[in-house]
C-alpha positions in Angstrom: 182.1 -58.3 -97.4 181.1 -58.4 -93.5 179.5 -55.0 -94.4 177.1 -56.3 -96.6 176.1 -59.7 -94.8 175.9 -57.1 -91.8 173.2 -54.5 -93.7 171.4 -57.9 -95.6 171.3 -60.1 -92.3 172.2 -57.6 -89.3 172.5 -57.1 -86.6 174.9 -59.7 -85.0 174.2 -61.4 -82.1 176.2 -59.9 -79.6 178.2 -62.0 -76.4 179.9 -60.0 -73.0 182.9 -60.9 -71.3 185.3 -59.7 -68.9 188.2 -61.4 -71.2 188.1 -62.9 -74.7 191.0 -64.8 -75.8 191.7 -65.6 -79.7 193.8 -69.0 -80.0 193.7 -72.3 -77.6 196.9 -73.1 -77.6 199.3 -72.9 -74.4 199.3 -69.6 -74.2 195.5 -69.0 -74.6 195.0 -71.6 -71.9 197.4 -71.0 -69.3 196.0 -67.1 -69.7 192.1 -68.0 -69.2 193.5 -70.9 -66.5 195.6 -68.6 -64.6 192.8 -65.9 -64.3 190.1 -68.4 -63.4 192.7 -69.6 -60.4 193.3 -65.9 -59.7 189.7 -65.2 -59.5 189.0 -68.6 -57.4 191.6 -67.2 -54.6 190.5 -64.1 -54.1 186.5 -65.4 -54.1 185.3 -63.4 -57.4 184.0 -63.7 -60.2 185.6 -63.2 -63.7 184.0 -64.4 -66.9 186.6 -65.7 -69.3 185.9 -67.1 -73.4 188.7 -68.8 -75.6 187.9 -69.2 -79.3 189.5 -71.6 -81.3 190.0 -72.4 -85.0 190.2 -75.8 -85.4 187.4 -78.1 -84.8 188.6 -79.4 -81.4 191.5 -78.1 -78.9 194.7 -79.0 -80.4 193.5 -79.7 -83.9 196.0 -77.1 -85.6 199.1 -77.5 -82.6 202.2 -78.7 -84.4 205.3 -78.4 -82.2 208.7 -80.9 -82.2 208.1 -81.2 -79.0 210.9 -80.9 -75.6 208.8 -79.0 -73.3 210.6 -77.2 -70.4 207.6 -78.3 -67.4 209.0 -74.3 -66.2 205.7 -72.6 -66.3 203.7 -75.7 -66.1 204.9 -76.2 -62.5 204.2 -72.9 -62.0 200.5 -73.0 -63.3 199.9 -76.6 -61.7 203.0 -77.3 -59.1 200.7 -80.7 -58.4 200.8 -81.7 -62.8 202.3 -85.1 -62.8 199.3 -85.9 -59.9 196.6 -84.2 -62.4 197.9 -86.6 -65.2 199.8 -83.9 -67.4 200.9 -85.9 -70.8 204.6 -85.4 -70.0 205.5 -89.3 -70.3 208.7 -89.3 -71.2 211.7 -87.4 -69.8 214.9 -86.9 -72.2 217.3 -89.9 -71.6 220.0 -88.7 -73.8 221.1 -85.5 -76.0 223.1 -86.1 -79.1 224.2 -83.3 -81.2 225.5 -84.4 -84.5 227.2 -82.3 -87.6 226.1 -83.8 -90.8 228.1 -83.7 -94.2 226.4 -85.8 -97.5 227.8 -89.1 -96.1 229.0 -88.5 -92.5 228.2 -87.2 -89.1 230.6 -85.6 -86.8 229.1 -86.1 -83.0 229.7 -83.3 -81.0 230.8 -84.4 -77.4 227.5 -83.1 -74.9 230.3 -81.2 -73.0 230.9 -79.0 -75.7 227.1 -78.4 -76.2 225.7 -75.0 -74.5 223.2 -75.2 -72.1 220.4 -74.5 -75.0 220.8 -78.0 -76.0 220.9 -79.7 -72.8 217.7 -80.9 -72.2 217.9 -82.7 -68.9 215.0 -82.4 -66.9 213.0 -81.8 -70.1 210.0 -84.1 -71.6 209.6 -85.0 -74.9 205.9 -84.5 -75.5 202.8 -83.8 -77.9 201.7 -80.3 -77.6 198.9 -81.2 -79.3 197.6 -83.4 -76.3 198.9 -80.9 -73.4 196.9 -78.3 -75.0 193.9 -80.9 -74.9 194.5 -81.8 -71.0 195.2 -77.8 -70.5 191.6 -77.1 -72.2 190.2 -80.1 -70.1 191.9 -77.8 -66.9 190.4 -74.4 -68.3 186.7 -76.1 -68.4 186.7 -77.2 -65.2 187.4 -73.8 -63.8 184.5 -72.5 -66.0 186.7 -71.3 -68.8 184.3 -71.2 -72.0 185.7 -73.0 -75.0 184.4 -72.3 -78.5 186.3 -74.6 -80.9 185.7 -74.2 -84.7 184.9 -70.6 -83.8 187.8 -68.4 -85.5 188.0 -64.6 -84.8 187.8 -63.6 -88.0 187.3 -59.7 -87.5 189.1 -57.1 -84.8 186.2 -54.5 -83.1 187.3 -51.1 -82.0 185.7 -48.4 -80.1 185.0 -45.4 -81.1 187.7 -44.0 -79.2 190.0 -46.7 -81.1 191.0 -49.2 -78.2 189.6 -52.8 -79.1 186.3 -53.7 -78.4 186.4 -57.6 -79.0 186.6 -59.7 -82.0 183.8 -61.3 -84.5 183.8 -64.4 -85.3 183.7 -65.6 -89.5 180.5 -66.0 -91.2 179.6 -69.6 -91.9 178.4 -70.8 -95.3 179.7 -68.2 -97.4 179.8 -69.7 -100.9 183.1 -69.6 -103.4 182.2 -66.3 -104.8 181.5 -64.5 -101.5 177.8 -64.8 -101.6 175.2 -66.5 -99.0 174.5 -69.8 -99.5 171.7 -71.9 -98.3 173.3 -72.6 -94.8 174.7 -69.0 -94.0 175.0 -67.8 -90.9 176.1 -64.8 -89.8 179.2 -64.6 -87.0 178.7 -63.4 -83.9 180.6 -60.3 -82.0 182.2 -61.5 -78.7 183.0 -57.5 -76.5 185.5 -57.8 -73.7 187.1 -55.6 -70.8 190.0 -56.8 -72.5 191.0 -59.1 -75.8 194.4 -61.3 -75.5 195.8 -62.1 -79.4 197.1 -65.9 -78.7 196.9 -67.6 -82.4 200.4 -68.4 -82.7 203.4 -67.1 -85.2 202.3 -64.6 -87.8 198.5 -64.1 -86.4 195.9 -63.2 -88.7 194.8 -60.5 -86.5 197.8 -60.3 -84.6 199.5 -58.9 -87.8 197.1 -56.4 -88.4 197.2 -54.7 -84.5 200.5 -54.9 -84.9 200.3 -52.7 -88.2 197.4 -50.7 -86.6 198.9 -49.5 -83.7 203.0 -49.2 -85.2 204.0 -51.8 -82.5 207.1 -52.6 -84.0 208.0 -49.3 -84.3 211.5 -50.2 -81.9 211.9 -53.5 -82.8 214.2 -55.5 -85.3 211.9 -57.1 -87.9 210.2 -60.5 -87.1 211.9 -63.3 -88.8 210.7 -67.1 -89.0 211.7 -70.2 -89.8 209.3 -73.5 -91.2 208.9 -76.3 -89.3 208.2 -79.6 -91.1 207.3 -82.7 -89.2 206.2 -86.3 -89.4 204.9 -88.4 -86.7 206.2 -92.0 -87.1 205.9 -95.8 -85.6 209.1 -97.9 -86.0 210.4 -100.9 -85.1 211.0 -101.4 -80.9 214.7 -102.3 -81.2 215.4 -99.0 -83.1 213.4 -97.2 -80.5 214.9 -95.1 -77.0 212.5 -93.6 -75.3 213.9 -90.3 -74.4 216.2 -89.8 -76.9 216.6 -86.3 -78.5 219.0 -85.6 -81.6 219.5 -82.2 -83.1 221.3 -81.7 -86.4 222.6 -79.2 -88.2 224.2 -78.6 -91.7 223.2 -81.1 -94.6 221.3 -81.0 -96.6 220.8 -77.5 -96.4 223.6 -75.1 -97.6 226.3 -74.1 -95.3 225.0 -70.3 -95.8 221.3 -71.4 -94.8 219.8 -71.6 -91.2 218.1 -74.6 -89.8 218.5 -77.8 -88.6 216.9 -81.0 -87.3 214.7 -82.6 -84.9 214.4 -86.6 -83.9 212.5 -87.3 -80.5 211.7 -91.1 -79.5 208.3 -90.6 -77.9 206.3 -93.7 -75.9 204.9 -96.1 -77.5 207.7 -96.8 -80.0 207.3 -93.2 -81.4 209.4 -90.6 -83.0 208.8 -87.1 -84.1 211.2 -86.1 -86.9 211.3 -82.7 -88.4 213.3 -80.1 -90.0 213.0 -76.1 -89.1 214.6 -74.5 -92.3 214.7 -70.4 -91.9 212.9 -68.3 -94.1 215.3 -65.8 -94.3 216.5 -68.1 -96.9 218.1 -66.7 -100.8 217.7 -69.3 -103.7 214.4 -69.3 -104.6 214.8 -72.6 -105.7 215.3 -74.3 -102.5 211.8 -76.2 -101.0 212.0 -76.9 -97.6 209.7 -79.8 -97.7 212.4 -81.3 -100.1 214.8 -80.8 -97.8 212.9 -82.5 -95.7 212.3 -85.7 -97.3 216.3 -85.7 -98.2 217.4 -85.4 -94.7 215.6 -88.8 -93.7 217.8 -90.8 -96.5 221.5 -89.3 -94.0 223.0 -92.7 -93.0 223.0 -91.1 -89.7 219.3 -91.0 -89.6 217.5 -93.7 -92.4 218.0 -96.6 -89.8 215.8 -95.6 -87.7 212.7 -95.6 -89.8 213.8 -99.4 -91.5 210.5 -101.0 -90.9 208.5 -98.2 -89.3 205.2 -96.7 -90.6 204.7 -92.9 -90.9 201.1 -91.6 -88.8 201.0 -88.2 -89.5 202.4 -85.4 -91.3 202.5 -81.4 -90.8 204.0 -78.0 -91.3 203.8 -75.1 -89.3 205.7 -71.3 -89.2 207.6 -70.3 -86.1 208.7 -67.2 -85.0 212.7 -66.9 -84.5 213.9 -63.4 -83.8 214.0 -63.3 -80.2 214.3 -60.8 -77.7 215.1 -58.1 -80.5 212.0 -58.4 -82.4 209.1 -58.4 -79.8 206.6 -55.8 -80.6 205.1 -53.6 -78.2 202.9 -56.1 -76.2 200.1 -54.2 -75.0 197.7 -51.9 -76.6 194.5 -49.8 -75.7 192.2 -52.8 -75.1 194.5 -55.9 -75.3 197.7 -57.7 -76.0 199.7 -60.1 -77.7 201.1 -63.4 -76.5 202.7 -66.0 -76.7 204.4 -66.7 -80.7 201.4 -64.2 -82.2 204.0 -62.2 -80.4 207.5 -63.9 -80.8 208.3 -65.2 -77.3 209.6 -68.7 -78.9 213.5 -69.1 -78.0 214.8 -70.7 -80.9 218.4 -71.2 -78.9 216.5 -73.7 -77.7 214.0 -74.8 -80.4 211.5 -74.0 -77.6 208.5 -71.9 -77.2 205.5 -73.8 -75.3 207.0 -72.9 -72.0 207.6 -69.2 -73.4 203.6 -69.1 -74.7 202.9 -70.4 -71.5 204.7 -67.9 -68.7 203.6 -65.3 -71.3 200.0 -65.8 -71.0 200.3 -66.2 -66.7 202.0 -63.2 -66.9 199.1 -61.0 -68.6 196.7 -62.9 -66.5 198.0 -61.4 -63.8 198.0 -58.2 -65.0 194.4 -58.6 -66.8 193.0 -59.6 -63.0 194.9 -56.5 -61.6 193.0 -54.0 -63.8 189.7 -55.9 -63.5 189.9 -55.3 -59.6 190.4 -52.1 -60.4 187.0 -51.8 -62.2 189.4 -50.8 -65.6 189.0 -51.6 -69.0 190.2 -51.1 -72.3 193.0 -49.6 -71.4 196.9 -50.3 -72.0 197.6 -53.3 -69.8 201.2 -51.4 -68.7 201.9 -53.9 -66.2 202.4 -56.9 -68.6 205.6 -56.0 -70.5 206.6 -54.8 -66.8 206.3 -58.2 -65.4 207.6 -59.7 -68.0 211.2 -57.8 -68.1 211.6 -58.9 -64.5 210.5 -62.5 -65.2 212.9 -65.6 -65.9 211.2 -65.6 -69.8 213.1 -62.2 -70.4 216.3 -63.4 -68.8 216.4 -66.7 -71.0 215.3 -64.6 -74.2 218.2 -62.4 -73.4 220.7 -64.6 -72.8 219.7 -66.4 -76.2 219.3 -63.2 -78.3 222.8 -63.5 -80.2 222.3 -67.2 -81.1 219.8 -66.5 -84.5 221.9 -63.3 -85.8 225.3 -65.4 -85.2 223.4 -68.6 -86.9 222.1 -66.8 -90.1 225.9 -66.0 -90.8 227.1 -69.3 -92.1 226.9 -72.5 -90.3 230.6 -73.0 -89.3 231.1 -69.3 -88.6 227.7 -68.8 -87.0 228.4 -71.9 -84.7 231.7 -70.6 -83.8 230.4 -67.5 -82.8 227.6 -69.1 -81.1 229.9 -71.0 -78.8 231.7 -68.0 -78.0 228.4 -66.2 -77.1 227.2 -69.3 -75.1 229.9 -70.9 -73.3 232.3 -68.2 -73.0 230.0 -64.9 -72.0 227.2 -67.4 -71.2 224.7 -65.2 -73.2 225.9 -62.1 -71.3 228.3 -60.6 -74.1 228.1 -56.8 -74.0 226.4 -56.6 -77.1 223.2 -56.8 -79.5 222.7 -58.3 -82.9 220.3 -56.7 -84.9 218.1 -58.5 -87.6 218.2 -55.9 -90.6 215.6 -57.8 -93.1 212.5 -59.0 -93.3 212.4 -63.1 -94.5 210.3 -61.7 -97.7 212.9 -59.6 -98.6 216.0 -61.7 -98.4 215.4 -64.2 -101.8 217.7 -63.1 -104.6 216.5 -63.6 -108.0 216.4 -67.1 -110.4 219.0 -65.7 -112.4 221.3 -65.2 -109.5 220.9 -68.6 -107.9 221.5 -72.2 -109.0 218.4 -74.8 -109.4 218.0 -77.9 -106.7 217.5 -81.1 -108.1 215.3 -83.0 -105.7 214.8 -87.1 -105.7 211.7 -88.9 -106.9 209.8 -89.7 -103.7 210.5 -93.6 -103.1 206.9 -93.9 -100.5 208.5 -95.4 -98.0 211.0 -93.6 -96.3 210.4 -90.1 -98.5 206.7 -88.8 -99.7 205.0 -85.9 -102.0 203.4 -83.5 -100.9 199.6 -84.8 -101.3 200.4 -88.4 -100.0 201.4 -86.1 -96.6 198.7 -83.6 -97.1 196.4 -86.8 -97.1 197.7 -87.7 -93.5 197.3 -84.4 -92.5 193.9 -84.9 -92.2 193.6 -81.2 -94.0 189.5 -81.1 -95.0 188.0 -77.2 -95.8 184.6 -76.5 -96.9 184.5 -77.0 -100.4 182.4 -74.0 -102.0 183.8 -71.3 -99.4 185.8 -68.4 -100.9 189.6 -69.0 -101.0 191.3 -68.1 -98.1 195.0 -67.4 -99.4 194.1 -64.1 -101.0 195.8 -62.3 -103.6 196.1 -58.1 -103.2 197.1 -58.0 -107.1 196.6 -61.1 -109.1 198.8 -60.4 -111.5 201.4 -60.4 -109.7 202.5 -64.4 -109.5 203.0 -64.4 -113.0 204.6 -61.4 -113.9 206.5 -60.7 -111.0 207.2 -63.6 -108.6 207.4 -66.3 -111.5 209.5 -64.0 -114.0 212.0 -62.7 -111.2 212.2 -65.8 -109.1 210.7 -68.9 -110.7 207.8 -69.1 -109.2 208.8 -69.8 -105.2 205.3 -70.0 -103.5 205.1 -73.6 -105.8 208.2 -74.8 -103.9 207.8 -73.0 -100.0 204.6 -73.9 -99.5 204.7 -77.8 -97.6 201.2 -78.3 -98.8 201.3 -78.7 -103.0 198.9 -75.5 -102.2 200.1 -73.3 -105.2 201.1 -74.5 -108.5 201.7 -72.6 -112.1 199.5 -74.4 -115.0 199.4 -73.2 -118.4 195.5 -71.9 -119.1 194.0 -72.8 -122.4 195.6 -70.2 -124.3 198.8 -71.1 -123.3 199.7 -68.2 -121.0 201.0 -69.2 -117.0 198.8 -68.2 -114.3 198.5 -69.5 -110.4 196.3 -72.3 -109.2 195.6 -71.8 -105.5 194.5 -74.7 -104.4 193.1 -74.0 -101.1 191.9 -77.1 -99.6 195.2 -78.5 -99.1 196.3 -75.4 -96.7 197.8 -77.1 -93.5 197.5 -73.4 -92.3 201.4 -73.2 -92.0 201.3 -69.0 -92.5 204.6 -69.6 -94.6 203.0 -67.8 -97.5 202.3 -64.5 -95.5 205.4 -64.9 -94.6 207.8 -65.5 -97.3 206.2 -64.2 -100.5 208.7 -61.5 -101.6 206.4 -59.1 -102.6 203.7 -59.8 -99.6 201.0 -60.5 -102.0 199.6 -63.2 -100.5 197.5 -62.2 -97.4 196.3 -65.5 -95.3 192.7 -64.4 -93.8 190.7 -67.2 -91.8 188.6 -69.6 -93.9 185.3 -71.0 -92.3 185.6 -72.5 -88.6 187.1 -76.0 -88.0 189.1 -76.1 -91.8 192.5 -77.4 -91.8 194.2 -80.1 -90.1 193.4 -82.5 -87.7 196.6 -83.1 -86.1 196.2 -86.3 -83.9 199.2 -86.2 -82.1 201.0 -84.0 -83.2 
């Protein structure tokens, strides 16, 4: 398509930089900060871009969030004097078993240190990533939001050139429309790939140059939250309460979130893996059951939900990193897997990722290099604390995926007893898309009715998203063989991509002759990624849709 926008209304319009960075989240920042303080330092100049999806910095960030202040202190040792939006530090950790009716507490001595959380904040990423941009400006970082990079650039010699950016007013069936513009090439020294778990582009270097080649396949879990305001006498500031077992099956992975924020606020949330079997289980149903537990309703009696969202997170640890660095670039932060789910943490991991190829980056621009492998990146980073936590965490998601009383067990044993250091290595051995057995194999789930106030449908949540996409641009959940919903996924496994998506994005209707076929219903994408992800016969391809679609997350 770009080919033939390029020979009707070529060439583009062409920006220089020493560094372009895809993605403003924490790890996008703290890499264009940390150069920018490098470069201040040492009295020199280094030009630095970040282009960002959404419409404004933090538009699309979706995290729990307990945020390790780690690598923040490291970036700004002086952050509570600069006004960082850490507010509130964790007051208390409760850990709690949960059955249909009951809750078994488990005693925080018992806990491992992945789910102590003293000395932690419970935070919005979506407003540290707005006071990191605020940082990054004010070094002279140059923020493009509602710009994606839709496009990877090579040279001839096959390192990356830079990225493009989409076109803008593309009509529904790929055309020009009155309003088109073409996008714009942005050529760098070097290109850092920050967009976050399952990258558009990230995905495809990956593929390109066989990063993966020696690692365990990537695995993922969803992560569904909801912002809400409730009453002040069922509110703690501080408190953090992790769940695990109902209502999910005892052979599934996950588990629950519920952080008391200021201002009378919680975040609640449930991270179901997407390694997952029955093709009939919806995570977003899940969900909406966990909040009935009579270890959790009470809390929402008389409290209002703000805001709703859904987002993919990468969960294979140390194991399945790729290759970080390639001719031209790298990968960091989740668009390359740093998130320790032991913890249920990754901003601090984003973070140290992208100081650490900062450092590097600057190293090789003194040295008048570019587009080159940047070798000292995944140096640093096996000497750094980031590859020592990842390490001693890297049993804790293999041990989990076995079962949750087995897999907790074992994780115990792993955590308290070798303290992470056991002489050995679980391997991942599948892919999440490859791990759902067929209908016929698996028993339905019969989900409540949504009741509106404590549990919600999908669009009523979509709604609060503040989800909004160009309506007459082409759909950006594409298809590689559209004949394949029907007469594979919806024959074999009853139709999954209606139930994982947390978005009411895909639905089987009957067409007017009465045959099934897939409605893709585009505008309600909360750009989640658990499509690309989980559809078992990797059909579905997620490619960028026009800048600034999706959510507006608020606070999220």
């Amino acid at each position: 398509m770009s080919t033939n926008f390029l020979e009707q209304f070529g060439p583009r319009d062409t920006m220089e930089y020493d560094v372009v960075i895809v993605g403003g989240g924490p790890a996008g920042l703290s890499a264009a900060i940390k150069l920018k303080q490098l470069a201040r330092l040492q009295d020199k100049e280094v030009s630095v871009c970040v282009l960002e999806k959404g419409g404004e910095l933090g538009a699309h960030i979706l995290s729990g969030a307990v945020m390790d202040p780690i690598a923040l202190a490291e970036l700004f040792p002086d952050w509570k004097e600069l006004g960082a939006p850490l507010h509130t530090e964790v007051s208390e950790d409760r850990f709690l078993v949960l059955t249909e009716k009951g809750s078994v507490k488990t005693p925080n001595w018992m806990l491992p240190d992945c789910f102590q959380n003293h000395g932690n904040y419970v935070i919005s990423l979506a407003n540290v990533v707005r006071w990191l941009g605020q940082q990054a400006e004010s070094l002279g970082v140059e923020i493009f939001p509602g710009f994606p990079a839709a496009e990877i650039l090579y040279h001839d010699n096959g390192s990356v050139k830079g990225v493009a950016t989409g076109n803008m007013g593309v009509t529904h069936d790929g055309t020009a429309g009155a309003n088109f513009q073409l996008g714009m090439e942005l050529h760098a020294r070097y290109t850092l790939f920050a967009e976050g778990a399952r990258g558009h582009l990230g995905k495809q270097l990956i593929q390109k140059f066989n990063l993966d080649a020696q690692s365990d396949p990537q695995t993922y879990g969803i992560g569904i939250k909801e912002l809400w305001e409730i009453s002040p006498t069922r509110h703690q500031a501080g408190l953090v309460i992790h769940t695990a077992g109902w209502p999910l099956a005892t052979d599934t992975y996950g588990g629950s979130f519920l952080y008391h924020l200021e201002n009378n606020q919680v975040a609640v949330g449930l991270v179901v893996g997407l390694s997952y079997a029955n093709p009939y289980l919806s995570p977003y149903e899940e969900f909406q059951r966990y909040k009935t537990h009579p270890a959790i309703r009470d809390f929402f009696e008389g409290g209002k939900r703000i805001s709703y969202g859904a987002r993919a997170i990468t969960a294979g640890g140390l194991q399945s990193l790729p290759k970080l660095v390639f001719p031209g670039g790298a990968l960091i932060g989740c668009d390359a897997g740093f998130l320790n789910m032991s913890r249920i943490k990754g901003s601090h991991a984003a973070m140290k990722s992208g100081m650490l190829v900062a450092e590097s980056v600057f190293a090789a621009l003194g040295a008048d290099r570019s587009s080159d492998e940047l070798a000292t990146y995944p140096e640093a980073f096996r000497t750094s604390w980031l590859h020592a936590e990842l390490h001693k965490a890297r049993n804790v998601k293999p041990w989990l995926s076995k079962g949750l009383y087995w897999g907790a067990m074992m994780t115990g044993i792993d955590q308290i007893v070798f303290k992470g250091r056991a002489p050995w290595t679980l391997h991942h051995q599948h892919a999440d898309h490859e791990c759902l057995k067929p209908a016929a194999e698996c028993e339905p789930i019969a989900y409540p009715k949504p009741d509106g106030k404590l549990t919600f449908d999908r669009l009523s949540s979509v709604f609060i998203s503040n989800t909004n996409h160009a309506e007459d641009q082409p759909i950006h959940l594409t298809l590689k063989n559209s004949e394949v919903p029907v007469q594979v996924n919806l024959a074999n496994y009853a139709g999954p991509e209606a139930r994982y998506c947390p978005a009411g994005v895909y639905e089987f209707v009957k067409a007017d002759d009465g045959a099934d076929r897939l409605q893709i219903n585009a505008q309600n994408c909360v750009h989640c990624k658990t499509c690309d992800i989980k559809d078992p016969t990797q059909n579905i391809v997620w490619v960028t849709p026009e800048g600034g679609g999706g959510p507006n997350y608020p606070n999220m």
